[in-house]
N, C-alpha and C positions, 0 to 999 in steps of 0.2 A: 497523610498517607493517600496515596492514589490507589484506584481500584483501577486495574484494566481487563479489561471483557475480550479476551483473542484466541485466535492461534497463529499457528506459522504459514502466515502467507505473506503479500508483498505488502498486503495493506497494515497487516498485524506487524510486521518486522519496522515501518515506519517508526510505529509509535513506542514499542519494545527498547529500537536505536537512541532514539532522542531520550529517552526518560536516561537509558544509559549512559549517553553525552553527560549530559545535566547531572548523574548521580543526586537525582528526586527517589527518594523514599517510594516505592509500591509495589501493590500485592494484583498478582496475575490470576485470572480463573480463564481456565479455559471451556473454549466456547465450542464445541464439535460438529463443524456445518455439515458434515456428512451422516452423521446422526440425526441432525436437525433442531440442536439445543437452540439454534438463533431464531428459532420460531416461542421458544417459552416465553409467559408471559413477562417473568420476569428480566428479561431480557427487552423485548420488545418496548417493555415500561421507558427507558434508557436509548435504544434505539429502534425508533417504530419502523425504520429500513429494512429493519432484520439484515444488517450486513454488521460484519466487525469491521472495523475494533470501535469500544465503546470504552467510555472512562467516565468516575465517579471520583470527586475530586473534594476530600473534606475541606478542606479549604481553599474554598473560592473567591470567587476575587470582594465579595460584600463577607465573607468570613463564615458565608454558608456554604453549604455542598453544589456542587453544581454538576450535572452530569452534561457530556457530550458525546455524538455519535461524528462519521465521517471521519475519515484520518485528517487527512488538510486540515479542517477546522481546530482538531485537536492538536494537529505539530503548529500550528499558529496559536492557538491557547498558552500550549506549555512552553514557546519560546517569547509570549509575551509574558508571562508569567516569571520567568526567568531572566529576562533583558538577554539572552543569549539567538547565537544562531539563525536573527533574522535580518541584523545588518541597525547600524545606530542613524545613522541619516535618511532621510525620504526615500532621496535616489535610491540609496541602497536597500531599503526597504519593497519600495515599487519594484526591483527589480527582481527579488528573491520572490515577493509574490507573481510576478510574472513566469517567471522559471515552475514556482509551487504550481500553478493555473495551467502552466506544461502538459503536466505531468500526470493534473490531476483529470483533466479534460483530454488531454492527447496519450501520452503514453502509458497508463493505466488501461483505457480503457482497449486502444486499439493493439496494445501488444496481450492483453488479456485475450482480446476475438482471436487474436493470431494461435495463441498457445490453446484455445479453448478446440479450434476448430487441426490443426495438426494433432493434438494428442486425445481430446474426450469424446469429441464427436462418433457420433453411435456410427455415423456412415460420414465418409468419406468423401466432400464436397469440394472440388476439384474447383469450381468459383470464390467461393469463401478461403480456402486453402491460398489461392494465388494471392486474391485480394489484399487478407490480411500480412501475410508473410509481406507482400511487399512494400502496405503500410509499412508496417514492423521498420523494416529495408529507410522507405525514406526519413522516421523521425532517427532514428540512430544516425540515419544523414546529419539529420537538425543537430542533434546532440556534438557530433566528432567536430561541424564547424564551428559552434560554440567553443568547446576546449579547446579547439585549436586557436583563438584567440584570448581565451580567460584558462585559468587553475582552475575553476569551479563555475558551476552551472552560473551564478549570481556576480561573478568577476573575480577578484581576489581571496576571497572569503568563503569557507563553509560555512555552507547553511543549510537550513530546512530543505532549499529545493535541491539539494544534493544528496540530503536522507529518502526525500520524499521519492527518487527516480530509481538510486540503489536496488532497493531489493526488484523491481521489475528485470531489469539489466541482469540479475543470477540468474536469469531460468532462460539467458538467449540463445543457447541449443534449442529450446525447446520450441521458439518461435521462427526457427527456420533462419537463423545469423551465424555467421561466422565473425566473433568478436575481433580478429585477428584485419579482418578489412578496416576496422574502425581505430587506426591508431589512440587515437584521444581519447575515445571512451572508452580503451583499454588501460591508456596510462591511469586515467579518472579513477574505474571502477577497482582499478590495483590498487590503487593511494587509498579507499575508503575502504577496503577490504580489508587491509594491515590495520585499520583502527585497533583497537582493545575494545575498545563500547560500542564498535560494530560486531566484534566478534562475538560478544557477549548478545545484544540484542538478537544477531541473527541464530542463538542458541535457544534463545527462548520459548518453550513448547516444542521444538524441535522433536525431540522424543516424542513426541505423542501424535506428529504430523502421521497421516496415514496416505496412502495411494487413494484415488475416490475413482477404483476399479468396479466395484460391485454394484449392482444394479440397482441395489436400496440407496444407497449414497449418490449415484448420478441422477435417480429419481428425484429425491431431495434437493440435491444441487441445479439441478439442466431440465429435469422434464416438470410433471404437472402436479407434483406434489408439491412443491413451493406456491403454484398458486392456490393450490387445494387451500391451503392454511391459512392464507394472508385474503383472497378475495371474497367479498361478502356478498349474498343473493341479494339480487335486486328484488327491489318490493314492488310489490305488486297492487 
């Protein structure tokens, strides 16, 4: 049995996907970052990042438990774990990690600033707004000429870096896209949409996702109460 530590976001929907791909045995707890359970200790124990998703894994690869923090590292765990969804050859290996290292270094982070600063931001920063929107604007570039040469981010084959990019891609209203210029990673995101164990994955906690409107939860999340928790007084 897997233990996963999440909720419904892009990084939680990753791993939520894949276990559902795989149909692996596990049990969900969710994690309320707006509340600030990712600061408990026992949380932290598992992921000292304090970000989700986190996974406890009774059997590991020596037949002990092993926990992991990080999505990437985790959808690389459970598709090696599994022989599934990373590709059987080098090539095809190097290159689904390359796709994963995308995603996890480029479109995570910079379509996150893009949605963070369009929709949470306390004020309305007309530099950062442009900026990232139009990141946002050129990796979807990245992304359309890829599929417009391969089915899938990796070539002919789903994999990991096509779970791992997915859920960012649902929220591209939100970053200032019109999916409808991106042929290809509209055809993409339709084909991975129709999954079943996508559909399933991206249900996942879904009930319990909340808006992070209120001013306790953006503190938590955005302003100085995440560091309040996590930064330690320097000694003196």
């Amino acid at each position: 049995m897997i233990d996963v530590y999440s909720t419904a976001t892009p990084n939680g929907h990753k791993v939520h996907i894949l276990l559902e791909e795989l149909g692996l045995a596990y049990r969900v707890h969710h994690i309320d970052i707006g509340a600030g359970d990712q600061f408990k200790p026992d949380f932290l124990a598992i992921s000292p990042n304090n970000k989700i998703t986190a996974i406890v894994d009774a059997d590991g690869p020596d037949g002990k438990p092993i926990s992991l923090f990080e999505s990437g590292a985790i959808l690389l765990y459970l598709a090696g774990k599994s022989g599934q969804f990373l590709g059987t050859t080098d090539r095809e290996k190097f290159t689904t990690l390359q796709w994963l290292m995308f995603q996890m270094g480029g479109v995570g982070p910079m379509l996150g600033q893009a949605h963070h600063f369009r929709i949470y931001a306390p004020e309305k920063i007309t530099y950062a707004v442009d900026r990232y929107t139009k990141e946002a604007r050129r990796l979807y570039g990245v992304l359309d000429r890829r599929l417009t040469e391969h089915t899938w981010l990796a070539g002919s084959a789903y994999t990991i870096a096509d779970i791992a990019t997915f859920p960012w891609i649902r929220s591209w209203q939100n970053q200032g896209i019109e999916l409808s210029e991106f042929p290809q990673v509209q055809r993409w995101f339709d084909d991975i949409a129709a999954r079943p164990a996508v559909q399933r994955g991206v249900a996942v906690l879904a009930d319990l996702r909340k808006p992070f409107t209120d001013d306790k939860a953006r503190d938590v999340l955005f302003g100085s109460a995440q560091y309040a928790q996590r930064v330690a007084p320097i000694a003196q």
